[in-house]
N, C-alpha and C positions, 0 to 999 in steps of 0.2 A: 563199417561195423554193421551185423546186421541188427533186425529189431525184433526185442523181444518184449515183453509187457515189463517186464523190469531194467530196459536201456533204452534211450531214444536211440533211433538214426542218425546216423553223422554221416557226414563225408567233408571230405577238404572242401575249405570255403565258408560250410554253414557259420552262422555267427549263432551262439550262445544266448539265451534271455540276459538283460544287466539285471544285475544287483544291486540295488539302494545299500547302504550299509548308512547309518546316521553315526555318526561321531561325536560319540558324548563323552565326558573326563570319566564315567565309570568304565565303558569300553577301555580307554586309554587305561587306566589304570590299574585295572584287572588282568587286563592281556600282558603289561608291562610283569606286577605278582605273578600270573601264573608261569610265564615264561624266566620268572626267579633276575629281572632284568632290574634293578632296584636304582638305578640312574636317577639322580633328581627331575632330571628334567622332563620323566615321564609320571610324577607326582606330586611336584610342589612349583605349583605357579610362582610363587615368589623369587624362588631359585631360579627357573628356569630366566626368569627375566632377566635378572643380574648376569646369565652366560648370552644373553643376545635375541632369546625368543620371545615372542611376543606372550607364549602361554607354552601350555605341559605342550609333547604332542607324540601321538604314536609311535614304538618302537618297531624292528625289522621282523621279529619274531612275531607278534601279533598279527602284523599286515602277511606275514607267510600265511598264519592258521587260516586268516580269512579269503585267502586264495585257495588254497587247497578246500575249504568250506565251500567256495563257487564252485569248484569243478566239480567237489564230488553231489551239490546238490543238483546238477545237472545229470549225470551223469546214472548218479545213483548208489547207494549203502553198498554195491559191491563193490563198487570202481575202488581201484586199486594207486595214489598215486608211486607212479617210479621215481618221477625226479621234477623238482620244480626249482628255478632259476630265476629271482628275480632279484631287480633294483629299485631301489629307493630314488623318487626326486623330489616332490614337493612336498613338504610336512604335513599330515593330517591331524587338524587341529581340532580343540573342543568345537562344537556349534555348527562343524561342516557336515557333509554328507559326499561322502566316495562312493563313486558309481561306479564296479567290475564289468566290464564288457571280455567278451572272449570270440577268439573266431577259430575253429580247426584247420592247422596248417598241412597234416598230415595225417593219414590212417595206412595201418597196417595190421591187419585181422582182427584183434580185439584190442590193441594200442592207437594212442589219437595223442598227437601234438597239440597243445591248443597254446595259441597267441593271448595272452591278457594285458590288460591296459586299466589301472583303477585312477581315476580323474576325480578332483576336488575343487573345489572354488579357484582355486590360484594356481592350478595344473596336474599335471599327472602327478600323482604319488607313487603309483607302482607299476612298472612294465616288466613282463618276463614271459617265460614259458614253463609250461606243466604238460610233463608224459604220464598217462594214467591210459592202463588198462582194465579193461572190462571184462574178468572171465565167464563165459558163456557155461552155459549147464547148471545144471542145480543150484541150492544151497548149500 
């Protein structure tokens, strides 16, 4: 990718700044509403306990926005994502703090593959990948 004052430089390999992301029950529970996800378990601590959780904890759709939120704040207000892919493993809980790391696995003129990996107290929450391209020229 080249560099312009509005894209950093990439190439395969670079690794991405991480991302702190603090995991609070609003977080939780806002991401759960906005993404219209009404499951107890992403709301009501007492419920959730009685199916086996220790507490509320993050749904898939939330952890998507806040990946695609890494990339493109790296990236930048134009990047463009094409397609992101990810899984779920460890629960993201009230109280924790998930850290996003990314590394570029691939570039191809204004497209970048990037590797993501969001890790929490008790393990990784989210691995996958994300294609976002960067169109070059104006506004």
């Amino acid at each position: 990718m080249a560099v312009t004052a509005d894209r950093p430089a990439t190439a395969a390999g670079a690794e991405l700044p991480p991302l702190e992301i603090p995991i609070t029950r609003t977080l939780i529970v806002s991401g759960a509403i906005a993404s219209r996800d009404y499951q107890d378990v992403h709301h009501d601590a007492e419920l959730a306990r009685r199916k086996g959780s220790p507490d509320i904890f993050m749904n898939i759709l939330t952890t998507n926005g806040l990946v695609g939120r890494y990339i493109t704040d790296h990236f930048g207000p134009r990047a463009v994502l094409r397609r992101v892919a990810i899984r779920l493993g460890a629960p993201n809980y009230p109280g924790d703090t998930m850290v996003l790391r990314g590394t570029v696995e691939q570039v191809d003129g204004d497209t970048a593959t990037v590797r993501v990996v969001g890790a929490n107290a008790i393990g990784r929450h989210v691995t996958g990948t994300v294609t976002v391209t960067v169109p070059s020229g104006g506004a």
